[in-house]
VMD Tcl script that builds the backbone (N, CA, C; Angstrom):
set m [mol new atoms 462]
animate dup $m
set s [atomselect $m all]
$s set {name element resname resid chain x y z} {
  {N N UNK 1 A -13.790 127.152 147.080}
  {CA C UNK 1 A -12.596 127.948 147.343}
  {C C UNK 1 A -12.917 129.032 148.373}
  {N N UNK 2 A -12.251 129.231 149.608}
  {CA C UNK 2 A -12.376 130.010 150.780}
  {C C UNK 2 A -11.610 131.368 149.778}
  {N N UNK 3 A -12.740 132.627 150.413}
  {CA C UNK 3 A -12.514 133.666 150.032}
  {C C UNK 3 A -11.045 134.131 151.318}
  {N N UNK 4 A -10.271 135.377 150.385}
  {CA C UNK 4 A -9.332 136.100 151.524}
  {C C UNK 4 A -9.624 136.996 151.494}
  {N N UNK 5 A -10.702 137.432 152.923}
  {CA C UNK 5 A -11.115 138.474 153.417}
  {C C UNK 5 A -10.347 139.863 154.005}
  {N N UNK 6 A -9.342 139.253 154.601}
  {CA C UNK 6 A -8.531 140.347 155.151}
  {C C UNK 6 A -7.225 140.232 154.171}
  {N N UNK 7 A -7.419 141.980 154.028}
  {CA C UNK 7 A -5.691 142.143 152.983}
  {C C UNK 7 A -5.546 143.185 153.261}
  {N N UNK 8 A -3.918 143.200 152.899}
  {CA C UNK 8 A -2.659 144.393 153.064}
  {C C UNK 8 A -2.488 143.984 151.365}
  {N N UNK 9 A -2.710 145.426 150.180}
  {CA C UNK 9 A -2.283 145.579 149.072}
  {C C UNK 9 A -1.517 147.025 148.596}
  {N N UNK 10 A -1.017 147.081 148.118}
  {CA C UNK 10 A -0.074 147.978 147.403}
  {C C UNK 10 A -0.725 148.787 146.588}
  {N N UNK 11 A -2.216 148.110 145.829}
  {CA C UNK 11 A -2.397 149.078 144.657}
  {C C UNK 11 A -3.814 148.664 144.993}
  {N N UNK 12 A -4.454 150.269 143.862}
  {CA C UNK 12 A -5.818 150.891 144.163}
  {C C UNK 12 A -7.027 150.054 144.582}
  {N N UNK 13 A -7.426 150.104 145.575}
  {CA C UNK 13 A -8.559 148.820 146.062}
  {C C UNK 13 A -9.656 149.108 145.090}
  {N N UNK 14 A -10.744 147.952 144.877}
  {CA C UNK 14 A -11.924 148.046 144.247}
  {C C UNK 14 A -12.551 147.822 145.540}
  {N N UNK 15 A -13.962 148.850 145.645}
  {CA C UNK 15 A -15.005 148.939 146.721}
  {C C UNK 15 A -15.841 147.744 146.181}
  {N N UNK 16 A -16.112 147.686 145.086}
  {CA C UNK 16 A -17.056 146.684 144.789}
  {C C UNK 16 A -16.689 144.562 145.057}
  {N N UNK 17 A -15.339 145.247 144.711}
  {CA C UNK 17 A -14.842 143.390 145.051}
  {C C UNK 17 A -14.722 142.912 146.405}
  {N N UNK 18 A -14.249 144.153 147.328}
  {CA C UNK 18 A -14.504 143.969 148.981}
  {C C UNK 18 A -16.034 143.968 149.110}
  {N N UNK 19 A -17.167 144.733 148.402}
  {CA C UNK 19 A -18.231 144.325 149.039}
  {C C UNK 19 A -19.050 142.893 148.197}
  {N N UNK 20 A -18.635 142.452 147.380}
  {CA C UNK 20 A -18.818 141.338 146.472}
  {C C UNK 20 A -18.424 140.379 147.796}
  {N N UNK 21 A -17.258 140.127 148.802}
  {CA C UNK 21 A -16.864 139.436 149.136}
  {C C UNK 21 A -17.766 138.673 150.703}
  {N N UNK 22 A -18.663 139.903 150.529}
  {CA C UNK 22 A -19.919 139.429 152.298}
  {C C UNK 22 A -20.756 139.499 151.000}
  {N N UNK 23 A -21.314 139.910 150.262}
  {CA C UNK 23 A -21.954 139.526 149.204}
  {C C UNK 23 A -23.046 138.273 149.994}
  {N N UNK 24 A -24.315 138.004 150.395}
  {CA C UNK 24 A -25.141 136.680 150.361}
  {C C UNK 24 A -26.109 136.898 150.302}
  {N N UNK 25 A -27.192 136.093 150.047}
  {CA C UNK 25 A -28.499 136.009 150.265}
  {C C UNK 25 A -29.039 136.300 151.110}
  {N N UNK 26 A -28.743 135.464 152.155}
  {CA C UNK 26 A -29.414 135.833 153.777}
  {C C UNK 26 A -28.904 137.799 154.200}
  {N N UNK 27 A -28.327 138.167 153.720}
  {CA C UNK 27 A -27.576 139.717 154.097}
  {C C UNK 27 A -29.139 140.791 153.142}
  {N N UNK 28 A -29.732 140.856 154.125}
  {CA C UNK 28 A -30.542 142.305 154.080}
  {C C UNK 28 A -29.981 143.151 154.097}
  {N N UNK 29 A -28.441 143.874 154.547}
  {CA C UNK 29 A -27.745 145.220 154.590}
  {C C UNK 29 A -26.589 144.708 154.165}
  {N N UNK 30 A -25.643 145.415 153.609}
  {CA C UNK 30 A -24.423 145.464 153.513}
  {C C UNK 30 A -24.163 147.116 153.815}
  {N N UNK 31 A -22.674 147.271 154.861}
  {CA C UNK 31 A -22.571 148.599 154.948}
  {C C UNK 31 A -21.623 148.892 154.472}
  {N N UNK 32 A -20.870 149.821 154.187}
  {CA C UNK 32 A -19.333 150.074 153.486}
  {C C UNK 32 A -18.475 150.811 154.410}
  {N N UNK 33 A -17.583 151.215 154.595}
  {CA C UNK 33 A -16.281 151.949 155.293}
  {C C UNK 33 A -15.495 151.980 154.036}
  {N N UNK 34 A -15.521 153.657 153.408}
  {CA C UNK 34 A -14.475 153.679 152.516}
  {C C UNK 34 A -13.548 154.830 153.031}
  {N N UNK 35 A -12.273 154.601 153.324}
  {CA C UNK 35 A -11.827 155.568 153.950}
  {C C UNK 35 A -10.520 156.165 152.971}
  {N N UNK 36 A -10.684 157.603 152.731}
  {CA C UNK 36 A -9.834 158.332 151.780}
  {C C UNK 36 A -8.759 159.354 152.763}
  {N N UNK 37 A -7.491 159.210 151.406}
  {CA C UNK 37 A -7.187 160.605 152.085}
  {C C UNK 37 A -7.364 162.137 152.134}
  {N N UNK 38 A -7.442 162.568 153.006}
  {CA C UNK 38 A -8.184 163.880 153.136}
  {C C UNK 38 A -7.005 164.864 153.032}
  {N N UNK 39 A -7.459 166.252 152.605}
  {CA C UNK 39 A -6.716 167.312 152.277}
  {C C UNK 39 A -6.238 168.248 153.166}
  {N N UNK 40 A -6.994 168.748 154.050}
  {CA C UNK 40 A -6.581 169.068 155.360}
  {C C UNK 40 A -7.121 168.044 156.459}
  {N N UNK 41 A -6.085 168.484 157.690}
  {CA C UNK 41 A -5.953 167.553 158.917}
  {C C UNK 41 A -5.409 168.644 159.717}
  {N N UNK 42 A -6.530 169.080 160.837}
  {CA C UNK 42 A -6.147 170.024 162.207}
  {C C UNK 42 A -5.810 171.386 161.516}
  {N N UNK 43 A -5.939 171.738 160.298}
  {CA C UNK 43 A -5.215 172.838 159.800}
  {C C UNK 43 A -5.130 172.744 158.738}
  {N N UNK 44 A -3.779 171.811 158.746}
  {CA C UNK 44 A -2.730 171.384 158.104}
  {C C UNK 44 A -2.753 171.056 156.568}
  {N N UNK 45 A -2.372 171.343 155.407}
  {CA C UNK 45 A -3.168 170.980 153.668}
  {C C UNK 45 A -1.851 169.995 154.072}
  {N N UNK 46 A -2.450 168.800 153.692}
  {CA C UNK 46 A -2.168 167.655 153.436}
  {C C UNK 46 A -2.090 167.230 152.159}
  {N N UNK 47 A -0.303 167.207 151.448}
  {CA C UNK 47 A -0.024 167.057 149.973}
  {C C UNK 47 A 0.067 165.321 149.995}
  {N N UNK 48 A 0.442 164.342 151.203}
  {CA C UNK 48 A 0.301 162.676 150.260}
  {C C UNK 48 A 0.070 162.117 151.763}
  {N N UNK 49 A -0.193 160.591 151.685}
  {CA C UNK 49 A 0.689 159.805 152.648}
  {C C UNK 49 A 1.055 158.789 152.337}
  {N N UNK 50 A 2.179 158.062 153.359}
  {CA C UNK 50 A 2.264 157.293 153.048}
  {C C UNK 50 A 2.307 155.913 153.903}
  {N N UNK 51 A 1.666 154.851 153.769}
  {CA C UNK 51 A 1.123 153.760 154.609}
  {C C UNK 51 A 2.521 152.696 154.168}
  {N N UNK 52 A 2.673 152.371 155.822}
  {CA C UNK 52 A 3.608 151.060 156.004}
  {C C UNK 52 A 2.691 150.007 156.794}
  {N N UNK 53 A 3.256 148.735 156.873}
  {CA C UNK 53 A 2.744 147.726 157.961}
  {C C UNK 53 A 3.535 146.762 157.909}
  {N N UNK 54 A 3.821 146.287 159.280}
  {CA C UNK 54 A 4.291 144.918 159.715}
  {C C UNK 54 A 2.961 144.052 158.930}
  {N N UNK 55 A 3.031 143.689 157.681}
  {CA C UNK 55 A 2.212 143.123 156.826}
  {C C UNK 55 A 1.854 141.572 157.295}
  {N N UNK 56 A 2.461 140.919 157.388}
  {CA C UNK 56 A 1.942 139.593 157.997}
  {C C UNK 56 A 0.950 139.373 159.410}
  {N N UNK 57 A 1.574 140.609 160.152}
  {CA C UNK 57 A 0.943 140.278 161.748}
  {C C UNK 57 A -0.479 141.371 161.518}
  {N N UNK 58 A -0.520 142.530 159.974}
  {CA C UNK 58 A -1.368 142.929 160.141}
  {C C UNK 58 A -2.163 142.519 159.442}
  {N N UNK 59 A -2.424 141.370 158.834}
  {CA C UNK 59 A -3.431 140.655 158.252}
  {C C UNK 59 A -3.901 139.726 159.241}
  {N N UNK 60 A -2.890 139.588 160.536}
  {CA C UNK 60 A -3.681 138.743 161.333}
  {C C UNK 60 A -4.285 139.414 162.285}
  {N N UNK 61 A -4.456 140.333 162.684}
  {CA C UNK 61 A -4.782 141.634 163.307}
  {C C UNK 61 A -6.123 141.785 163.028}
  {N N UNK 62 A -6.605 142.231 161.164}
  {CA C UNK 62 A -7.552 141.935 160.531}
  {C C UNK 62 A -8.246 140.878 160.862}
  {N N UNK 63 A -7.596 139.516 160.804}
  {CA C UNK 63 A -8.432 138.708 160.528}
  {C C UNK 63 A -9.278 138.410 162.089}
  {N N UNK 64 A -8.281 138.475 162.914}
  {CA C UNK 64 A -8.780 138.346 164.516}
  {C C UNK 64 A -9.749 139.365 164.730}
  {N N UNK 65 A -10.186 140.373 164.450}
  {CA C UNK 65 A -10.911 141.571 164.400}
  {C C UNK 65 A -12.686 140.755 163.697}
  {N N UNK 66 A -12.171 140.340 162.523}
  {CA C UNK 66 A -12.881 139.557 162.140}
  {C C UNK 66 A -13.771 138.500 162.946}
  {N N UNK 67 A -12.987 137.971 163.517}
  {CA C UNK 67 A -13.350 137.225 164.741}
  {C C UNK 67 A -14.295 138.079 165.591}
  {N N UNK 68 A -13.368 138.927 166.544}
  {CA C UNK 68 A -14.536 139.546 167.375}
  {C C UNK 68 A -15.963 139.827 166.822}
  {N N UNK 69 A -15.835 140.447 165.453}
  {CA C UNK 69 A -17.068 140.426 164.759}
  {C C UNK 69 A -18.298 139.477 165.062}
  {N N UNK 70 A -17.482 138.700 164.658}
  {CA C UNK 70 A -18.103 137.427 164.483}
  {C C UNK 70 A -18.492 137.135 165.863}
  {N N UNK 71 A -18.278 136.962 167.076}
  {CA C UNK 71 A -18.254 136.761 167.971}
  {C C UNK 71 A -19.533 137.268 168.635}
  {N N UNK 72 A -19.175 138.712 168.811}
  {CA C UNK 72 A -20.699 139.776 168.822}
  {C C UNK 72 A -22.085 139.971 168.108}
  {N N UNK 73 A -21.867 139.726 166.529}
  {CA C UNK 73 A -22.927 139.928 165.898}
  {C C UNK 73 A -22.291 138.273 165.075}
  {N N UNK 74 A -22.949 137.430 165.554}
  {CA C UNK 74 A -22.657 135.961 164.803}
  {C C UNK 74 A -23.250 135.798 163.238}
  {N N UNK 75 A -24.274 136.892 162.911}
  {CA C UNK 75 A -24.855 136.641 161.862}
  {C C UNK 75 A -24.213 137.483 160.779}
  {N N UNK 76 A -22.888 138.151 161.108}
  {CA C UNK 76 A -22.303 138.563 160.243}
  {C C UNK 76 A -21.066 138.222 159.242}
  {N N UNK 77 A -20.800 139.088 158.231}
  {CA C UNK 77 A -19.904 138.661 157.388}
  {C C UNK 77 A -18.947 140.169 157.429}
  {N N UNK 78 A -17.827 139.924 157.117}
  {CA C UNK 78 A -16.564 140.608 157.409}
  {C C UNK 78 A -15.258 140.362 156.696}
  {N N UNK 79 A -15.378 141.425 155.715}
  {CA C UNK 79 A -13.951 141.793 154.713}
  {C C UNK 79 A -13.206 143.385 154.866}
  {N N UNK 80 A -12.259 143.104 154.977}
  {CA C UNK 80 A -11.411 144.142 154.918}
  {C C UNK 80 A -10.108 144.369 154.281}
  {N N UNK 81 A -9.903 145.187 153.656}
  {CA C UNK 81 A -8.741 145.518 152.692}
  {C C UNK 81 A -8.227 146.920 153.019}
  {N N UNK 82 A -6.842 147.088 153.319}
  {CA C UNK 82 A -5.834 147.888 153.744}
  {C C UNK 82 A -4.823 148.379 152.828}
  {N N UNK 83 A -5.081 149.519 152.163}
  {CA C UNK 83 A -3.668 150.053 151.519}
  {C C UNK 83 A -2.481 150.390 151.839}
  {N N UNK 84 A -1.250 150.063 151.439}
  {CA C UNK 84 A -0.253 150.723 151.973}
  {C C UNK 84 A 0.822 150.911 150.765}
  {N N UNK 85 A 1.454 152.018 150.901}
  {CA C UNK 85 A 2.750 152.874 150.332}
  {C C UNK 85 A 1.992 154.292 149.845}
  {N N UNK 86 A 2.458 154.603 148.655}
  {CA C UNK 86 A 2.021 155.984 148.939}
  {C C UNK 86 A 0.956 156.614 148.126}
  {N N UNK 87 A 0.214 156.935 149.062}
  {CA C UNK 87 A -1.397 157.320 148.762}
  {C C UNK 87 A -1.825 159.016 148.276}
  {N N UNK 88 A -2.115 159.527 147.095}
  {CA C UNK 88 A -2.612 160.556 147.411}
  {C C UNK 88 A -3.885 161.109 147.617}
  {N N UNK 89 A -4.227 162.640 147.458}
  {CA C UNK 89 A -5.223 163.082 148.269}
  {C C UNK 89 A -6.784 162.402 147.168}
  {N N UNK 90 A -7.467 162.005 148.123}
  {CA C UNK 90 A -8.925 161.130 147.191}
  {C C UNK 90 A -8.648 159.608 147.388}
  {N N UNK 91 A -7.243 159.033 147.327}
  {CA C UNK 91 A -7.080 157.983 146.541}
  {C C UNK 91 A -8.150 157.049 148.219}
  {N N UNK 92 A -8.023 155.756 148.024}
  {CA C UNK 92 A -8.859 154.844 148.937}
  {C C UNK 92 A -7.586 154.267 149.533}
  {N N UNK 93 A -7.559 154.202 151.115}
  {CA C UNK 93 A -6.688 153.773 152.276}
  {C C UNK 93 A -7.623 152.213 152.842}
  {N N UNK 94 A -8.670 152.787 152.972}
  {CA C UNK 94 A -9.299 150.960 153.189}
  {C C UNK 94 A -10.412 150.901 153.310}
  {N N UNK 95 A -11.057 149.799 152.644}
  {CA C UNK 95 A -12.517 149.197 152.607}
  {C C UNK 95 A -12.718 148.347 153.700}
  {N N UNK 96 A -13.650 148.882 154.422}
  {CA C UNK 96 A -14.547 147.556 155.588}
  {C C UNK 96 A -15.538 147.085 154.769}
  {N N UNK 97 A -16.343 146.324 154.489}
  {CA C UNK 97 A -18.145 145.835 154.104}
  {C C UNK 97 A -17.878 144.599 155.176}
  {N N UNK 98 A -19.295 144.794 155.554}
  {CA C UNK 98 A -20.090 143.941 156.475}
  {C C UNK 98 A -21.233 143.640 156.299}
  {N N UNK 99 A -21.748 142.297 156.013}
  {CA C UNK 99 A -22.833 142.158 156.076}
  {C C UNK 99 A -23.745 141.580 156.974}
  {N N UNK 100 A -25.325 142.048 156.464}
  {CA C UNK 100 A -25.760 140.878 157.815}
  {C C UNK 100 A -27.587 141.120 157.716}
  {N N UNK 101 A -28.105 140.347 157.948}
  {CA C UNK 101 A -29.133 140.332 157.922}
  {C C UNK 101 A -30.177 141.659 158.055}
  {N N UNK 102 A -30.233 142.241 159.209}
  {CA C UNK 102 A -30.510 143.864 159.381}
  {C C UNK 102 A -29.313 144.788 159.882}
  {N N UNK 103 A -29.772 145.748 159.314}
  {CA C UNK 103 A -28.797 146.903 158.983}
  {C C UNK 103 A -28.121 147.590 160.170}
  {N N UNK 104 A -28.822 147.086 161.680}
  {CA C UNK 104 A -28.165 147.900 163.062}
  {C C UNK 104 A -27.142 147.125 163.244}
  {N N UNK 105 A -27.168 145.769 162.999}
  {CA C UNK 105 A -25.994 145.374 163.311}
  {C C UNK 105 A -24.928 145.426 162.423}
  {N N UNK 106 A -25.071 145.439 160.617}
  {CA C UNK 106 A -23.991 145.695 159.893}
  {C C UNK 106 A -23.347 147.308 160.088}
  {N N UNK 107 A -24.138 148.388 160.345}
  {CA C UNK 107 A -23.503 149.302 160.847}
  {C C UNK 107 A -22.579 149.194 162.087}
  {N N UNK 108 A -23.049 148.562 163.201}
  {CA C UNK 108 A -22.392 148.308 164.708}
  {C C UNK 108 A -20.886 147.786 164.205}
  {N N UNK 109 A -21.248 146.986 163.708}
  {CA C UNK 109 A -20.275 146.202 163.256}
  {C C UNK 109 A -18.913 146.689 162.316}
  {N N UNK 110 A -19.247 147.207 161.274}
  {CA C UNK 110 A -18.548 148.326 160.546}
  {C C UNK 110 A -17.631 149.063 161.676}
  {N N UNK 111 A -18.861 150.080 162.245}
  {CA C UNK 111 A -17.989 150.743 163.272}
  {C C UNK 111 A -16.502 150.512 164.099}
  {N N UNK 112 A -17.293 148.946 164.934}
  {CA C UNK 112 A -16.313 148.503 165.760}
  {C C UNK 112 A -15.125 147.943 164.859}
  {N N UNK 113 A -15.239 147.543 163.613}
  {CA C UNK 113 A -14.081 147.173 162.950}
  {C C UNK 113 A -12.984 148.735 163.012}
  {N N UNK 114 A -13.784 149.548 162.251}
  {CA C UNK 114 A -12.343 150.688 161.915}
  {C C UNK 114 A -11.828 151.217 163.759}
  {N N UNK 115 A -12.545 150.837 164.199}
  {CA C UNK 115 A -11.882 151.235 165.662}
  {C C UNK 115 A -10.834 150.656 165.866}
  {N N UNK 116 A -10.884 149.005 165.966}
  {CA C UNK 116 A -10.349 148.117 166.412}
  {C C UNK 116 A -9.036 148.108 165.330}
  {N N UNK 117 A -9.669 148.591 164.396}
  {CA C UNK 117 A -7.929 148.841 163.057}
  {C C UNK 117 A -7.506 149.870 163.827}
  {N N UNK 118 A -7.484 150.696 164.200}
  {CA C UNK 118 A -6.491 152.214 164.853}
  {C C UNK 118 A -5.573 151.288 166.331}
  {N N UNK 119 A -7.126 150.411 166.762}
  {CA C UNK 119 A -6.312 150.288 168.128}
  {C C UNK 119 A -5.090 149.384 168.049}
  {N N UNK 120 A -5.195 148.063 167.338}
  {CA C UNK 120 A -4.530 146.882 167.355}
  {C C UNK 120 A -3.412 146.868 166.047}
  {N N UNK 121 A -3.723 147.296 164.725}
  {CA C UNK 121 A -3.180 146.759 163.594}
  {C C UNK 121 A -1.932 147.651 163.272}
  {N N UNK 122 A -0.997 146.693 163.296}
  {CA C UNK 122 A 0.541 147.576 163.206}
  {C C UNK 122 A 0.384 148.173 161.664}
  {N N UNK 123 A -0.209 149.548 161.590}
  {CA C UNK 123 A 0.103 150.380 160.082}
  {C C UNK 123 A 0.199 151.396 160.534}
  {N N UNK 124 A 0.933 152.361 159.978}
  {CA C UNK 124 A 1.842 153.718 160.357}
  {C C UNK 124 A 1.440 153.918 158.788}
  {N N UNK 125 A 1.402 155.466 159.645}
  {CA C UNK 125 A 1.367 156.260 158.025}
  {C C UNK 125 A 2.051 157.568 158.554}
  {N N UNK 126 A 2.837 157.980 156.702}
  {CA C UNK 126 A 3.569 159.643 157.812}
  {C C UNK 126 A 2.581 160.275 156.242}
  {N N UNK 127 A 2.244 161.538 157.026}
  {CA C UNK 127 A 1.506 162.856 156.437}
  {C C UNK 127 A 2.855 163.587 155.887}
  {N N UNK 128 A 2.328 163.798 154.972}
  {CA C UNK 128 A 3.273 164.625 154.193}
  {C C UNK 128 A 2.716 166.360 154.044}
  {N N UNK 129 A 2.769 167.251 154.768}
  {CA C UNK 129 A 2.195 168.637 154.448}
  {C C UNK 129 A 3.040 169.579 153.415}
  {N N UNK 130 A 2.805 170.412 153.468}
  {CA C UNK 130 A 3.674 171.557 153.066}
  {C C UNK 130 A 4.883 172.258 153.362}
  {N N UNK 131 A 4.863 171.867 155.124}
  {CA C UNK 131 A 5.852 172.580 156.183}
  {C C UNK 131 A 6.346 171.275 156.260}
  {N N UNK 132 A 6.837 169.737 156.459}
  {CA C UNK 132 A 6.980 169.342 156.725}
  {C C UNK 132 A 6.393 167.733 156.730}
  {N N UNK 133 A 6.860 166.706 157.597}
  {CA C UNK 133 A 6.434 165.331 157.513}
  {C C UNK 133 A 5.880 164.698 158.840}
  {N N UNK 134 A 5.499 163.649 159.018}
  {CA C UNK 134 A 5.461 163.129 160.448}
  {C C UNK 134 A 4.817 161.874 160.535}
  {N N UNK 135 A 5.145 160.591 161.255}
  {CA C UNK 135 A 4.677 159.499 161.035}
  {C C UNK 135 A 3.688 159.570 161.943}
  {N N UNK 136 A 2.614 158.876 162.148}
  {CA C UNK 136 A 1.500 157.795 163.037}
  {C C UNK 136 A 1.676 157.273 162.944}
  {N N UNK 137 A 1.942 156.338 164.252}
  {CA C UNK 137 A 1.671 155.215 164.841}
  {C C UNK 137 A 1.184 154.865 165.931}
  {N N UNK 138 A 2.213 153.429 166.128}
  {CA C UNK 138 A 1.992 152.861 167.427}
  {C C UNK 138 A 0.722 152.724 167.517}
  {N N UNK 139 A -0.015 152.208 167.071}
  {CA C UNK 139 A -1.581 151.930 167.062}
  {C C UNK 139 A -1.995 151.546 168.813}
  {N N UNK 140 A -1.254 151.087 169.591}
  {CA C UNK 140 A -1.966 150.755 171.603}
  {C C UNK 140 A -1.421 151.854 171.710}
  {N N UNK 141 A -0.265 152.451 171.262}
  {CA C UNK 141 A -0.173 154.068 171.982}
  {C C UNK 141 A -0.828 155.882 171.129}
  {N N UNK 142 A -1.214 155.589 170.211}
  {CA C UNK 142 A -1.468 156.049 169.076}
  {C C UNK 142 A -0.287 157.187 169.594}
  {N N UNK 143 A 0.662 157.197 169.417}
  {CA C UNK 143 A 1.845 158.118 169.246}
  {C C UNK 143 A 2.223 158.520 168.205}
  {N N UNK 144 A 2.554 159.692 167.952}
  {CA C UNK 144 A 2.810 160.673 166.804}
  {C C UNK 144 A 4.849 160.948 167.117}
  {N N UNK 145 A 5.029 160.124 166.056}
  {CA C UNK 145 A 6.842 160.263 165.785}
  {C C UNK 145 A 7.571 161.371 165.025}
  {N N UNK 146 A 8.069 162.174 165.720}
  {CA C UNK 146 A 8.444 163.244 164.708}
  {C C UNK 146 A 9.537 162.695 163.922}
  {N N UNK 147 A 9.675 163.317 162.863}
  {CA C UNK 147 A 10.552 162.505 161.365}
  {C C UNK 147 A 11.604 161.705 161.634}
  {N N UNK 148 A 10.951 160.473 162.765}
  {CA C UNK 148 A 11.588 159.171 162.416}
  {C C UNK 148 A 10.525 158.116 162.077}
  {N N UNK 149 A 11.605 157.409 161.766}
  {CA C UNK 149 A 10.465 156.056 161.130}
  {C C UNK 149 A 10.819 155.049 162.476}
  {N N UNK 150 A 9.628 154.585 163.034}
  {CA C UNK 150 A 9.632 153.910 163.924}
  {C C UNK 150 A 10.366 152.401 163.317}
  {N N UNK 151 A 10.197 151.590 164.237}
  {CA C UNK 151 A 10.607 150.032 163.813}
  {C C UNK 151 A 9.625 149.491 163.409}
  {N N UNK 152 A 9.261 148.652 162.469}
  {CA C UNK 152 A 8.413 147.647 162.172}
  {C C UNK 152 A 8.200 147.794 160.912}
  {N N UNK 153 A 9.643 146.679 160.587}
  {CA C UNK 153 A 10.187 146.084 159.309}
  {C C UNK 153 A 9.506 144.743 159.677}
  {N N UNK 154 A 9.446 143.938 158.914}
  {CA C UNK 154 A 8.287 142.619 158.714}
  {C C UNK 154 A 9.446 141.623 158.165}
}
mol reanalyze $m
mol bondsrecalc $m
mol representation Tube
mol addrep $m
């Protein structure tokens, strides 16, 4: 049974089942990317957020990312899991693990994944502060929408 590496879920990720999933023998390193939400941002006390995605095209987004991975460091393995709706402060937004034989390339690799999620993968999130709201997006423009909700209904 083929594992599903790349996901868009609704509810609290497990770090251990994303890194269970590069999980092998041949893997001398496994690295992690656990990314939370944080309390302040530029200032700002940050009370929630909340994560949307064109969910279908961003699992393929993921999975093509995956690819490049693969492409660059061939001896690697590559899972990723993406939260979305509404997150608060601590809770987990998304797990990378990568594995791979030595550890420069499961780090490299790691890296270039959460990049390549900001640049390519349609997910918007709006910050919720104290004073106010505001979405991120547009991941090729990384544009900041003041309190509208952009398009990208799925």
């Amino acid at each position: 049974m083929e594992k599903n590496l790349f996901n868009i879920v609704h509810d609290t990720i497990s770090v251990e089942e994303v890194k269970n999933q590069v999980s092998r023998r041949e893997a001398g390193a496994i690295t992690l990317f656990v990314g939370t939400v944080r309390e302040f941002t530029k200032g700002k006390r940050t009370l929630s957020l909340e994560y949307q995605a064109y969910e279908s095209m961003a699992v393929k987004m993921l999975s093509q990312i995956g690819k490049e991975i693969k492409g660059r460091w061939p001896d690697t393995c590559v899972a990723i899991t993406h939260r979305i709706g509404k997150l608060e402060i601590s809770d987990i937004a998304i797990v990378i693990a990568v594995s791979s034989p030595h550890r420069k390339t499961a780090y490299k690799a790691n890296e270039y994944a959460i990049e390549r999620i900001k640049q390519i993968v349609p997910i918007w999130k709006k910050e919720f502060w104290e004073d106010g709201t505001r979405w991120i997006g547009d991941q090729l423009e990384t544009t900041e929408y003041p309190e509208g909700k952009p398009g990208k209904e799925d």
